[in-house]
C-alpha positions, -999 to 999 in steps of 0.1 A, spaced: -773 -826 102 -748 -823 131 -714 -810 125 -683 -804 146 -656 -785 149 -624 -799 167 -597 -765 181 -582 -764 212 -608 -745 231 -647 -746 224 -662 -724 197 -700 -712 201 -689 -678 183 -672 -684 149 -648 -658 139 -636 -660 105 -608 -631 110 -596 -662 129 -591 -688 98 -560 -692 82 -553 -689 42 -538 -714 22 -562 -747 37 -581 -770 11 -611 -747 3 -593 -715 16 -599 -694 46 -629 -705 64 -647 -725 95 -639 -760 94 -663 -790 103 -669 -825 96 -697 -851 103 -674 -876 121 -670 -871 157 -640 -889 161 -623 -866 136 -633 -838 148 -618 -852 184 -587 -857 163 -580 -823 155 -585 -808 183 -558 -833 200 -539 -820 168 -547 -786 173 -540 -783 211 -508 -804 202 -496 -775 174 -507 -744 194 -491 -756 229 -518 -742 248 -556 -752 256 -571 -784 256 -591 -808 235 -625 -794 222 -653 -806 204 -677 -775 193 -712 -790 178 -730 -774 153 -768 -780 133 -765 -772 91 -796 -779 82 -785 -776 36 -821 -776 27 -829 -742 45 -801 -722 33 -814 -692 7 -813 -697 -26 -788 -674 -34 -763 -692 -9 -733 -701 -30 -726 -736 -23 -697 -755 -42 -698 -795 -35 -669 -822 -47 -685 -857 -45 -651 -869 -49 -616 -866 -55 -626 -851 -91 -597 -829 -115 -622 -801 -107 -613 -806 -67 -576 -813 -72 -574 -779 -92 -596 -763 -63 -571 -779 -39 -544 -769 -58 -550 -731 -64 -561 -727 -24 -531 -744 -11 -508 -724 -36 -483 -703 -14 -460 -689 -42 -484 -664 -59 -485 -626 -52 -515 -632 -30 -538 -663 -12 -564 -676 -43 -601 -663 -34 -633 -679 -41 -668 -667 -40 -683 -697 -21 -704 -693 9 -695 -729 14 -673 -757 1 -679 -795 6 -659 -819 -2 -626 -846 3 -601 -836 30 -562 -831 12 -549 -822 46 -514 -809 51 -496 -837 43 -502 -832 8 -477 -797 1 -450 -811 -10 -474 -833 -36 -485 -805 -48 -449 -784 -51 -438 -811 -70 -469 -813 -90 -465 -775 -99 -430 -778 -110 -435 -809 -128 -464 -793 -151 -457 -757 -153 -480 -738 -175 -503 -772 -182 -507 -775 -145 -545 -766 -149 -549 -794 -180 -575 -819 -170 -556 -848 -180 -526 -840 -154 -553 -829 -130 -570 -861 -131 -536 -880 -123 -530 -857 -92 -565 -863 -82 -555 -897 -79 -521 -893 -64 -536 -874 -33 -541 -902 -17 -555 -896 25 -536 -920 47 -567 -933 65 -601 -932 57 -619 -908 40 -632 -873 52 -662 -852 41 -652 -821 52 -677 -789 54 -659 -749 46 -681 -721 57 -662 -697 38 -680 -664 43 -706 -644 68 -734 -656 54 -726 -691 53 -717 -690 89 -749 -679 94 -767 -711 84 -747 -728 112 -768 -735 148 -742 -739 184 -757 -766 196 -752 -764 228 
């Protein structure tokens, strides 16, 4: 399948000392199947970082090749699993950034626009925050303002190394 990657400059190396902590499925190389949102955020990302320009970088994941030992962690939907996998990534407070053991994560785009969501959600809930009753209703409250995204996490070396460039 064909991926992509929208930054503010092309990508045909991927350098995860380069991704940032605290996204939806934690530090990692972003990509999406839709084009036009990968062409998105790299309008976003130019717009942010104040330098560059709008980039699409293309990549071939082809699932059905990757070892058998590749840890791969897919949310079919907005599930209380993924809201407390959101959740825990996203977390800022705690003494340091929430690590998982994928190789890759799959799943529902939160985006950014969900912190304060889940601040409130924290505060609200406490100590029950990981019951799967309250999970389930901020599964539902996160809530993407346009349609739906499938996002792709390669999270560690040897995911990244099941990605192609294609040039």
């Amino acid at each position: 399948m064909k991926l992509y990657h929208g930054s503010n400059k092309l990508i045909s190396h991927i350098d995860l000392a380069q991704s940032k902590d605290f996204k939806d499925f934690g530090r990692g190389f972003y990509l999406t199947r839709d084009y036009r949102r990968a062409v998105f955020m790299a309008q976003r990302t130019t717009a942010i970082e104040a330098t560059g320009s709008p980039e699409v970088s293309p990549y071939l994941f082809y699932p059905n090749r990757c070892p058998s030992d590749l840890r791969i962690c897919e949310f079919k939907s907005r599930t209380a699993d993924w809201a407390l996998f959101v959740l825990e990534n996203r977390y800022k407070d705690g003494p340091a950034p929430f690590r998982h053991d994928y190789d890759i994560v799959i799943g529902p785009v939160a985006d950014s626009r969900v912190d304060s969501l889940l601040s409130a959600y924290r505060k609200k809930y406490g100590k029950d925050y990981k019951k799967r009753e309250n999970l389930i209703k901020l599964a539902e409250q996160i809530k993407y303002p346009v349609a739906e995204y499938i996002q792709y996490c390669f999270c560690t070396t040897k995911g990244i190394e099941q990605l192609i460039y294609d040039l």
